[in-house]
Every structure is written in structure tokens, then in C-alpha cells.
C-alpha positions in Angstrom: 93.2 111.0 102.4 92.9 113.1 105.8 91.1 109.9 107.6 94.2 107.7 106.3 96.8 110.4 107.5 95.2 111.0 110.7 95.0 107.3 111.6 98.1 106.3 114.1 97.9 102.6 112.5 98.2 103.8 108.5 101.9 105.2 109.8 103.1 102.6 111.5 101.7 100.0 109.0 104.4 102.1 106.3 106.4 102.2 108.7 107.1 98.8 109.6 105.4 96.2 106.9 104.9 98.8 103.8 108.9 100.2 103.9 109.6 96.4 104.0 107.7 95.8 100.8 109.2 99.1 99.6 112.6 97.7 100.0 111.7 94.1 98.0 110.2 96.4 95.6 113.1 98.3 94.9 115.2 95.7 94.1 113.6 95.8 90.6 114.3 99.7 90.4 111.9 102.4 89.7 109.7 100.1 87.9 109.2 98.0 90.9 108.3 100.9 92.8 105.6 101.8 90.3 103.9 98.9 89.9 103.9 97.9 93.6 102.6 101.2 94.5 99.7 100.7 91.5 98.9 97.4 92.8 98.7 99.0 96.8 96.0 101.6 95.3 94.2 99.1 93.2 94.1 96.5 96.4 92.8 99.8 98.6 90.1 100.7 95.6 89.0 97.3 95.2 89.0 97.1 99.3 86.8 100.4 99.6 84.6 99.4 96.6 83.9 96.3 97.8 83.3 97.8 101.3 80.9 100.2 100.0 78.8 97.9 97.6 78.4 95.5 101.2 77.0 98.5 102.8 74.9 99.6 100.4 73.7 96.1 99.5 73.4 94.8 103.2 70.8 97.8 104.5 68.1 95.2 102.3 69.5 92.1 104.0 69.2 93.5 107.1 66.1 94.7 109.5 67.2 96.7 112.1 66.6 93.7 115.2 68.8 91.8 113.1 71.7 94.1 112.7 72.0 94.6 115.9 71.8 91.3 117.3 74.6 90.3 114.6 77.0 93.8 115.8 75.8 92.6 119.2 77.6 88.8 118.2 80.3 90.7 117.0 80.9 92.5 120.9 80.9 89.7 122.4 83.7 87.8 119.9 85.9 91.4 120.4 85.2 91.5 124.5 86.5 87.4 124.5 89.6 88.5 121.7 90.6 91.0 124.0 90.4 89.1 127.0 92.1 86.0 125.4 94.9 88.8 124.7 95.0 90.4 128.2 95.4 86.5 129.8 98.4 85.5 127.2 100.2 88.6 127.8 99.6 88.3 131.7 100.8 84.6 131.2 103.5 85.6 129.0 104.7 88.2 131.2 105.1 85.8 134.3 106.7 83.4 132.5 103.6 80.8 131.8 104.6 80.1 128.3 108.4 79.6 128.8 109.1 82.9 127.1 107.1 82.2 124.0 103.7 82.5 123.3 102.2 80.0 121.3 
């Protein structure tokens, strides 16, 4: 509960996209409240215990050499994500995309 709390991204994700759902969710009253909020914690359960059992499962898949060569793949995707990101910002920023970034 503390590690959800303290991350900046679990506020503004209720802040923003959850209060929206809240919203659609009270159109149907308290009940809709209830059972959106039940099926939120089931999705996070199911989430976590799927998480877990891929961690706990994937040690035996895994030697060491390849784990790291496969986080070392995943770097190199993030390092090009985030450099694909700084160039359409720059690009969106001086105009290159008309004002829209597509």
C-alpha cells in the first residue's frame, strides 16, 4: 500500500484517468461504485499474481548470461523510446509536425 502511495504516477493516474472512470461509474449510483472499485482490485490482484508467478517461474527459464542479455535488449528498446520521444517533442516544439504530432 505504502509503495502505491508513495509513487507520483498512482496519484496522477486517479487523478486524471481513474476520477474519470469514477465519474462513468457513478452514473449507476453506489452500486456502480462498488463494483468498479471490486473489479480495479481484482484487475490489480490478478496483475500482481500474475507478475509474481512470471518471476518465480522465469528464474528456471533463465541462466543468468541470458537474463541479462534479454534486460540488456530491453535498454537499448527504452534508450531508442526515449530518444524517438525527445526528437518528436523537439520536432513538435519547432513546429515540424504542423502543430500535431502524429
Amino acid at each position: 500500500m505504502l509503495a502505491s502511495l508513495s509513487n507520483p504516477y498512482w496519484t496522477l493516474w486517479w487523478a486524471t484517468i481513474g476520477l474519470g472512470y469514477l465519474a462513468a461509474a457513478m452514473k449507476f449510483g453506489l452500486k456502480g461504485v462498488v463494483v468498479f472499485f471490486l473489479g480495479h482490485i481484482l484487475a490489480d490482484y490478478t496483475w500482481y499474481a500474475l507478475i509474481s508467478v512470471g518471476i518465480t517461474r522465469g528464474k528456471r527459464l533463465f541462466k543468468d548470461r541470458s537474463y541479462r542479455i534479454m534486460i540488456q535488449i530491453c535498454g537499448f528498446f527504452l534508450i531508442g523510446f526515449g530518444a524517438w520521444f525527445v526528437f518528436s517533442v523537439t520536432q513538435y516544439l519547432i513546429g515540424g509536425f504542423g502543430g500535431r504530432i502524429g
